[in-house]
C-alpha distance (Angstrom), angle and dihedral (degrees) to the residues before:
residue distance angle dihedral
X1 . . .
X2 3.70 . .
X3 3.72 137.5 .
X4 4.35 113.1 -107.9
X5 3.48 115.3 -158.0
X6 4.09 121.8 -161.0
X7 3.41 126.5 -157.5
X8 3.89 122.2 173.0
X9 3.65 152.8 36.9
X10 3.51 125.4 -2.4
X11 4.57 127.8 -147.9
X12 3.56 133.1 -153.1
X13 4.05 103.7 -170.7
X14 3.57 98.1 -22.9
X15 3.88 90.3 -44.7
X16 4.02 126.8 117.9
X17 4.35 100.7 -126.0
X18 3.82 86.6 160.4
X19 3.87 124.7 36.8
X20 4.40 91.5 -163.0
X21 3.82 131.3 10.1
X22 3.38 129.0 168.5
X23 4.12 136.7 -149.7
X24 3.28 149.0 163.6
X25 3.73 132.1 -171.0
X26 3.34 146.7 157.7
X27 4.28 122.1 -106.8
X28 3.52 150.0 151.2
X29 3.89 95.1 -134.4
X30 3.72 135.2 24.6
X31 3.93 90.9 -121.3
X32 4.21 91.0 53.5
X33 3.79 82.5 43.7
X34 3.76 92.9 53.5
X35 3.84 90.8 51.6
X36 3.89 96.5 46.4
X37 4.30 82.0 49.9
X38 3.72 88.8 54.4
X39 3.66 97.7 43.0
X40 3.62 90.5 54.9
X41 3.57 93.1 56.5
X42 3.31 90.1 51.1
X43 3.54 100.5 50.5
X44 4.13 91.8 46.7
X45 4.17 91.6 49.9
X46 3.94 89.6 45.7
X47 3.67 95.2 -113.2
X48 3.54 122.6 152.8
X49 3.74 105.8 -95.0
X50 4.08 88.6 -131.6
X51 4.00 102.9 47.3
X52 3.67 115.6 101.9
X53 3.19 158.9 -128.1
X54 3.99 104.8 61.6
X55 3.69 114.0 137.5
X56 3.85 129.4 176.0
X57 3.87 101.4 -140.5
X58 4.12 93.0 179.9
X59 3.60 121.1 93.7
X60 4.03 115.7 -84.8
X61 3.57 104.9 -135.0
X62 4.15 118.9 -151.2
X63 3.82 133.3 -149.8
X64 3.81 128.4 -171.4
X65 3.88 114.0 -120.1
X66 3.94 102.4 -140.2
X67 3.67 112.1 -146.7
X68 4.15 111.1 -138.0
């Protein structure tokens, strides 16, 4: 598991509708990561969590969780 961190612009259909977002959650991979980033954004704009056509085209960043 590790936490992903996203930090940058965010598409509707190829179009810019937010010049800088930022995330964080919590994943096993960086593709579930990507869709628990999107359906935040989502769910804080008051979009319907299953339209389309958001996409995070910014680097998702990755960091370890270390387990004391």
């Amino acid at each position: 598991m590790g936490v992903y961190t996203y930090d940058g612009p965010v598409t509707l259909f190829g179009r810019c509708i937010s010049n800088r977002w930022t995330g964080e959650t919590t994943a096993a991979t960086l593709g579930r990561a990507k869709s628990n980033l999107i359906c935040q954004y989502k769910m804080q704009h008051n979009m319907t969590v299953g339209s389309g056509g958001i996409d995070l085209p910014g680097k998702i960043r990755k960091e370890e969780l270390e387990y004391v």
